[in-house]
C-alpha positions as CSV (number, residue, x, y, z in Angstrom):
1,X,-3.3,1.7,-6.8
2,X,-2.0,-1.6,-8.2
3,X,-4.2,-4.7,-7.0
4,X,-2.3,-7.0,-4.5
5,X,-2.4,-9.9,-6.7
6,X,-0.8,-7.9,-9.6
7,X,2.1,-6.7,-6.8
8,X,2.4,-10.3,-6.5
9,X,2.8,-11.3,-10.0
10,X,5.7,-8.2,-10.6
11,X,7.8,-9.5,-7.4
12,X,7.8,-13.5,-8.5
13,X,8.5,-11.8,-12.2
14,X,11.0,-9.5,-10.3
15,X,12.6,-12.3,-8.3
16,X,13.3,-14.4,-11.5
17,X,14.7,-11.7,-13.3
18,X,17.2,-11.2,-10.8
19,X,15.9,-7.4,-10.8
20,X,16.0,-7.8,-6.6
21,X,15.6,-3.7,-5.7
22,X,12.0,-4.3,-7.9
23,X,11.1,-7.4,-5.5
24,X,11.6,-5.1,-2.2
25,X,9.7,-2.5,-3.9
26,X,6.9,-4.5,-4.5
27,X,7.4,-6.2,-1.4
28,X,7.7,-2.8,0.7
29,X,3.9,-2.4,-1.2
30,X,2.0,-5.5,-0.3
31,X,3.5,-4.6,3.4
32,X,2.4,-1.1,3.9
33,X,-0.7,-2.4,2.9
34,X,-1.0,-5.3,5.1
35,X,1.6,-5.7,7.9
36,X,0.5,-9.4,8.0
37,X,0.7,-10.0,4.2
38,X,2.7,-13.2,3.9
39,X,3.8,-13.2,0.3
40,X,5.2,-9.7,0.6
41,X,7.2,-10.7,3.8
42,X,8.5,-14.2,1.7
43,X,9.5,-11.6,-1.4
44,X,11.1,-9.6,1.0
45,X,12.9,-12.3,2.5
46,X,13.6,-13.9,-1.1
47,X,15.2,-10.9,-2.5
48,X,17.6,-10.3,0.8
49,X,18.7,-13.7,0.6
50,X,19.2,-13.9,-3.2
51,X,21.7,-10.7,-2.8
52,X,23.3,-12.2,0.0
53,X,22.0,-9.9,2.6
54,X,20.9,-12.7,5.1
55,X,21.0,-10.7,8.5
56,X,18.0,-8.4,6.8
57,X,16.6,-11.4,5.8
58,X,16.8,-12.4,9.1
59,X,15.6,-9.6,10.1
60,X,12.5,-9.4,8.4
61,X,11.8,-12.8,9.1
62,X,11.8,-11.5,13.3
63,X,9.9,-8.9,12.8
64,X,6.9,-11.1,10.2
65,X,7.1,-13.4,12.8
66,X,6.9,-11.3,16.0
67,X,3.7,-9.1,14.2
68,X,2.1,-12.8,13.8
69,X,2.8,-13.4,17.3
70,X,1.3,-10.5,19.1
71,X,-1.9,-9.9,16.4
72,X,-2.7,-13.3,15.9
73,X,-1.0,-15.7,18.3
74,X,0.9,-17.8,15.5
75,X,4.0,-18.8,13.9
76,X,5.2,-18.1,10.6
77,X,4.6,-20.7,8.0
78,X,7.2,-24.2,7.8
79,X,8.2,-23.2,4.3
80,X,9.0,-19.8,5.4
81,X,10.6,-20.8,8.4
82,X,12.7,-23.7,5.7
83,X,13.7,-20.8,3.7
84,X,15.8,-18.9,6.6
85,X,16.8,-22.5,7.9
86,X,18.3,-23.5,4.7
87,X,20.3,-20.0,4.4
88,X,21.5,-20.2,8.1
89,X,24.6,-20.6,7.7
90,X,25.8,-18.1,5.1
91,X,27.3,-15.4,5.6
92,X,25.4,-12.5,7.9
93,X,25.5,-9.2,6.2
């Protein structure tokens, strides 16, 4: 099994490489892992938006945020929660 921190390292390499699929594989990864993980949700997120799919990163934002809700009564991080602002009004696909 590849460490988390080395998942973490391929998605950032991923996502500036432009190589997007690898991102949400990596991404898909650190989540199976750990449903909470934040930097897998943000890749995730990232690599939707960078494609121009921003109603699944939408999407994934809701569901990160409603896990953090009902397992540990909290909100997503501000930067996170800037990321989805800052795309909001592109295009939904």
């Amino acid at each position: 099994a590849v460490a988390r921190g080395v998942r973490l390292r391929l998605a950032q390499h991923w996502l500036r490489a432009g190589r997007y699929e690898r991102v949400l594989e990596c991404a898909r990864e650190m989540i199976a892992e750990d449903d909470l993980d934040e930097a897998g949700w943000e890749m995730s997120i990232r690599a939707h938006l960078a494609v121009g799919s921003v109603g699944e990163g939408q999407r994934d934002y809701r569901v990160y945020r409603e896990l953090l809700a009902r397992e540990l009564a909290v909100e997503p991080p501000p930067s996170l929660t800037a990321l989805l602002s800052a795309n909001a009004d592109r295009q939904i696909s």
